[in-house]
C-alpha positions in Angstrom: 117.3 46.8 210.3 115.2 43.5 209.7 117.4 41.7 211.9 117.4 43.8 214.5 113.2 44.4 214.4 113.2 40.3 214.4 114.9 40.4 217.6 112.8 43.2 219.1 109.4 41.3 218.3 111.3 38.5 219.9 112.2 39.7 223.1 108.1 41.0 223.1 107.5 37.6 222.2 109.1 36.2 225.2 108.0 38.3 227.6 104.4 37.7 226.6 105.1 34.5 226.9 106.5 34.8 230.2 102.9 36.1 231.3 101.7 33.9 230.3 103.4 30.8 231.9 103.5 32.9 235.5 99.7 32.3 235.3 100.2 28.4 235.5 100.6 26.6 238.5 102.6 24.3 236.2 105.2 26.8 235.1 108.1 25.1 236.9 107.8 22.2 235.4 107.4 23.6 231.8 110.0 23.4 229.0 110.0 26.2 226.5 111.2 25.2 223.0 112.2 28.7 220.7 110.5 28.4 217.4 112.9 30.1 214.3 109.8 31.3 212.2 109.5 34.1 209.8 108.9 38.0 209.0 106.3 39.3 211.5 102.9 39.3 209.2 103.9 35.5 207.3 101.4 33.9 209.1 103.9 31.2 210.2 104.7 33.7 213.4 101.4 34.7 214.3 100.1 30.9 214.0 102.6 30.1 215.9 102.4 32.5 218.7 98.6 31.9 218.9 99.7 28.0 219.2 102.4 28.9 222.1 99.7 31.0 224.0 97.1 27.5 224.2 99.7 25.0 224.9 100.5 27.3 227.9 97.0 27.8 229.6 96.1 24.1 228.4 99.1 23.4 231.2 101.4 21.2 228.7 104.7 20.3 229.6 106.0 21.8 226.5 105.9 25.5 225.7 106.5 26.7 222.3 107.5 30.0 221.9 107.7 31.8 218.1 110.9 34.0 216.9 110.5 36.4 215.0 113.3 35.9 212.0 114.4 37.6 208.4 113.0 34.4 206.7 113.7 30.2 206.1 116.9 30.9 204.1 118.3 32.4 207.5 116.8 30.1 209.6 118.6 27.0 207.7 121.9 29.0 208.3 121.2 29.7 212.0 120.6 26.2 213.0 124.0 25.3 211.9 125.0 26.8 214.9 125.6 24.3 217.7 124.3 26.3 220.4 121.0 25.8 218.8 120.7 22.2 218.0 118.9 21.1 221.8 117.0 24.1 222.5 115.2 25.1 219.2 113.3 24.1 216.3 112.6 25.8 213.0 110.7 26.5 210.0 111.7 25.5 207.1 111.0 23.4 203.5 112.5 20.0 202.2 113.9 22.1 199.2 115.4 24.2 201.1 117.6 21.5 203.3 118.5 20.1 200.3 120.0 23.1 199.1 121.5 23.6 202.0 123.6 20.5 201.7 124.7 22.1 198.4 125.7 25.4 199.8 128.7 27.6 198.8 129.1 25.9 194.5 128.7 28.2 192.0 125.2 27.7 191.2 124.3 28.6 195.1 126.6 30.5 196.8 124.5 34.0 196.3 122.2 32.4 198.4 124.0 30.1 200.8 127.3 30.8 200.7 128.8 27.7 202.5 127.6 24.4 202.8 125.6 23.4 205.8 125.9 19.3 205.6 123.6 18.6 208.3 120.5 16.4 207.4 118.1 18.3 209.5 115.1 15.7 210.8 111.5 16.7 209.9 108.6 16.7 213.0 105.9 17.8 210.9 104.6 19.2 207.4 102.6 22.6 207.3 101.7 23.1 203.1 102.5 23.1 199.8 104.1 26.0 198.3 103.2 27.1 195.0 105.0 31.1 194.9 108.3 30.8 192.6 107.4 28.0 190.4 104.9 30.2 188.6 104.5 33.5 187.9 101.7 36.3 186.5 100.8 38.8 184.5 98.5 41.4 183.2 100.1 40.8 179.3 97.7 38.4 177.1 100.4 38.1 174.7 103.0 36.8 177.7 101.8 33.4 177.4 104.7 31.2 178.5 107.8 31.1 180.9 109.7 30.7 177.7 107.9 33.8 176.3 109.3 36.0 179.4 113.1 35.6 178.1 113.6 39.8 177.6 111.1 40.7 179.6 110.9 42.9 182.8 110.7 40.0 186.0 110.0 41.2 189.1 111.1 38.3 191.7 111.6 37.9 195.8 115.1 39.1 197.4 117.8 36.6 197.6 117.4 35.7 201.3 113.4 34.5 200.3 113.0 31.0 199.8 110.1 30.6 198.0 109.8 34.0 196.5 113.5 34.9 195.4 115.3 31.8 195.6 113.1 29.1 193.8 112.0 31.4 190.9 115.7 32.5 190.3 116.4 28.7 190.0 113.9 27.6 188.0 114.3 30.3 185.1 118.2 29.8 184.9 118.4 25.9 184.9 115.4 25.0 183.5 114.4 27.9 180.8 117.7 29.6 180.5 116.5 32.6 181.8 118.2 35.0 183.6 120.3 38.5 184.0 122.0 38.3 180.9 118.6 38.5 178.4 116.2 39.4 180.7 115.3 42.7 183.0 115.5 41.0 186.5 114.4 42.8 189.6 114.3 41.6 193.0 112.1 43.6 195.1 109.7 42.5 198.3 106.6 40.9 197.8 104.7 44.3 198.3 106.9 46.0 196.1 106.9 43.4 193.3 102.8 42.7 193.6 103.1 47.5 193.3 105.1 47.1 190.1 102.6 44.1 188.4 99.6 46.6 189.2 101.4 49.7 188.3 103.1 48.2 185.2 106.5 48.9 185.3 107.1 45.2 185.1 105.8 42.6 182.7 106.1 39.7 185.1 105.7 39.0 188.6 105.9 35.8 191.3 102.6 35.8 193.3 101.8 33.5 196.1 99.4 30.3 196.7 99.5 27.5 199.4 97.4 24.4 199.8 97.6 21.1 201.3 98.5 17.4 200.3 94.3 17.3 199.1 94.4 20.4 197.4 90.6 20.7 199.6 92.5 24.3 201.2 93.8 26.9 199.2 95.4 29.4 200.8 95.4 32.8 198.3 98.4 35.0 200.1 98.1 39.0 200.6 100.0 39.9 197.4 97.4 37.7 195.1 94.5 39.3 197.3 95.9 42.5 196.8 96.8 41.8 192.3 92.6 40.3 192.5 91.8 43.5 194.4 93.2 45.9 191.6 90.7 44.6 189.6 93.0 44.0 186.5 92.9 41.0 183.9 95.5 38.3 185.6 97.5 36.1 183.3 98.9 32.6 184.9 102.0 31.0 183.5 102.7 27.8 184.8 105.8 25.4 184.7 105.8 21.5 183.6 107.2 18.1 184.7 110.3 18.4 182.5 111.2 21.8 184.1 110.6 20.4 187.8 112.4 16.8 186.8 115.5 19.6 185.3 115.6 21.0 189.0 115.3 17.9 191.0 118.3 16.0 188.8 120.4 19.0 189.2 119.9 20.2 192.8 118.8 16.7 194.4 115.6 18.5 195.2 112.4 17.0 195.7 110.1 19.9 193.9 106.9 18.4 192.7 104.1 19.1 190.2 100.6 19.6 190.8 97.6 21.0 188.7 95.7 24.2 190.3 92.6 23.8 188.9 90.8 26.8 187.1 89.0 29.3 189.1 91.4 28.6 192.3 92.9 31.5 191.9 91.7 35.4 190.8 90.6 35.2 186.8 91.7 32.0 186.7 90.7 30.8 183.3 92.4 28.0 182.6 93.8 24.4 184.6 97.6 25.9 185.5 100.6 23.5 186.2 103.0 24.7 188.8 106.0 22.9 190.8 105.2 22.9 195.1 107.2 22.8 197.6 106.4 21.5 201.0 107.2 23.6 204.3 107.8 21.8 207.5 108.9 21.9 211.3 112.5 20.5 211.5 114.9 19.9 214.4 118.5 19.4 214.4 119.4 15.1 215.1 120.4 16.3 218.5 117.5 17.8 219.8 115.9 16.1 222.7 113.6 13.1 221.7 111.2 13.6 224.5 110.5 17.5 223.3 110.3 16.5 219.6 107.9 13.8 221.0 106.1 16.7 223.3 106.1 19.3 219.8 104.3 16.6 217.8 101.7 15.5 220.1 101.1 18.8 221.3 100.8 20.0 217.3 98.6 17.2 216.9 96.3 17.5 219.9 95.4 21.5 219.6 95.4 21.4 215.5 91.5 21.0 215.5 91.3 24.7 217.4 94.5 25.7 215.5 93.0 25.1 212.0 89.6 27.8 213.4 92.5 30.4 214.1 95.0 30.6 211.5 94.8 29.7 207.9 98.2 28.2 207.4 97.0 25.3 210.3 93.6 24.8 208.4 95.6 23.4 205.5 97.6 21.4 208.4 95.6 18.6 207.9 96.3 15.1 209.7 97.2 13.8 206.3 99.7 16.8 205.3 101.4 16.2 208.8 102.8 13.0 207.8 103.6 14.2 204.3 107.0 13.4 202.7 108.0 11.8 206.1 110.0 8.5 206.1 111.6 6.4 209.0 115.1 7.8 207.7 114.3 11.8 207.4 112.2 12.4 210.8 112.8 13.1 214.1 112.6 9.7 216.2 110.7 11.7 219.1 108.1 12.7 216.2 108.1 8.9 214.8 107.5 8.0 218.2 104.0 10.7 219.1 103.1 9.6 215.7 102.9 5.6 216.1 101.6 6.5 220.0 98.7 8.6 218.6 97.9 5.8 215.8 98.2 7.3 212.6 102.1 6.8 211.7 100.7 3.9 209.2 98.5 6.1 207.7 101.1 7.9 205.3 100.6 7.2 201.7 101.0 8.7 198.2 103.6 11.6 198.7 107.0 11.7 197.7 109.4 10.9 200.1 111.8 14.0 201.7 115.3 12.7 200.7 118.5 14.3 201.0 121.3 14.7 198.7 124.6 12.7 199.2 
């Protein structure tokens, strides 16, 4: 059924779109570039959308149009498809490529069953993604990851990146938690964010998002809606070990970063969490003049972008270029980037780098 409503808000999608570009006296000259996003209501699709309406009555060249999708962990799988590879872009995260590599071993396989070895090239970073590599809950006496092993854990479904897949991870190969000593449940994010407030589980994954500054944060609906029940919140975060446990194993590139207290609802306390970075990535055979066109077209309209849509606002110029090298991005996005002057400008992130 998700599938199917994903290509229904498509095909409205595209025909909105289409009005859109028979209002230009420049629609014949226009590419249009499909955009593998997310669930309708991520934020991801309705930026997105919002961004493919502007570049269309500014008259660009370059039309982006969003596509509705199940999530990132199908998107990955869907661009291994050749038919995509010169006619569509995606979003995605660097963890989530890397795994990808990986697909089909044992530790994997529930969530990508075969191995996609493509090293998909990066155009441009979006956030840091904090949902799976800490968790909540209304227990004072929970006061640990290591303290959840027997506990009730409510967690994403298995085709959710950062909400079923990451958590999963992180509780098996770095705290050696996971169905055989522990209650673990996989619901939605609504229906895990239900069971927190309701208390027929003891701990839950939330969502948070920022960007390479930590100077926007980014509090998802399932956080506003645990802050709204007006219950005590409980954060427990990870540490370097656990991350550096992760990143050895999986070839990942899962960092740390220190929320600071008070970012988040009844925050008491500084919490450590792991982050992963989300991004816009293109197969290596997808035109260079569009990735070229996608980039300085993201650029150009991100100062009206970031007034519209949260997840742009922590699009800053400086998380743009984050984690991207010579070797892991696009050439046509290296190439809008060194045009518009601030390719030089990257500094103090950790590299995106791909597993052999």
């Amino acid at each position: 059924m998700k599938f199917t409503r994903a290509v229904r808000n498509s095909a409205f999608a595209t025909l909105a779109m289409a009005g859109v570009l028979a209002g230009t006296s420049a629609a014949k000259a226009q590419d249009i570039v499909a955009i593998l996003t997310c669930p309708m209501g991520c934020g991801v699709m309705e930026g997105n959308t919002i961004f493919g309406t502007m570049m269309a009555k500014a008259g660009e060249k370059l039309i982006v149009a969003a596509q509705e999708t199940p999530g990132y962990m199908y998107n990955v799988q869907a661009m291994a498809e050749e038919r995509r590879w010169k006619k569509q872009v995606f979003g995605t995260e660097d963890v989530i490529i890397q795994l990808a590599l990986r697909g089909g071993t044992p530790e994997l396989a529930q969530f990508l069953p075969k191995p996609i070895p493509i090293k998909f090239q990066l155009l441009h970073g979006e956030g840091y993604w904090a949902q799976g590599k800490f968790f909540v809950t209304t227990n004072p006496d929970i006061k640990s990851i290591a303290d959840m092993k027997g506990k009730r854990i409510s967690i994403g479904l298995k085709g959710q990146s950062d909400w079923g897949v990451f958590p999963y991870l992180l509780l098996k190969h770095a705290y050696g938690i996971d169905e055989s000593n522990s209650d673990l449940r996989r619901l939605n994010p609504a229906g895990l964010t239900q069971q927190l407030i309701d208390g027929s589980t003891d701990v839950a994954v939330t969502g948070y998002g920022t960007d390479s500054d930590q100077q926007v944060h980014l509090l998802t609906g399932p956080l506003r809606k645990l802050q709204a029940s007006g219950k005590k919140l409980y954060y427990l975060g990870t540490d370097q070990q656990a991350i550096d446990k992760l990143n050895e194993k999986f070839g990942t590139t899962f960092v740390t970063r220190t929320i600071k207290a008070g970012t988040l609802p009844s925050q008491d306390e500084d919490l450590v969490s792991g982050f992963n970075r989300g991004y816009k990535a293109a197969h290596p055979e997808f035109p260079e003049e569009l990735a070229y066109q996608f980039v300085t077209a993201a650029y150009k309209h991100a100062g009206e972008m970031r007034k519209l849509n949260k997840l742009w606002a922590m699009m800053t110029d400086k998380m743009m270029l984050d984690g991207l090298t010579e070797e892991n991005t696009h050439p046509g996005a290296v190439r809008a980037y060194k045009e518009l002057g601030i390719w030089d400008t990257r500094m103090g992130s950790v590299p995106v780098t791909y597993p052999q």
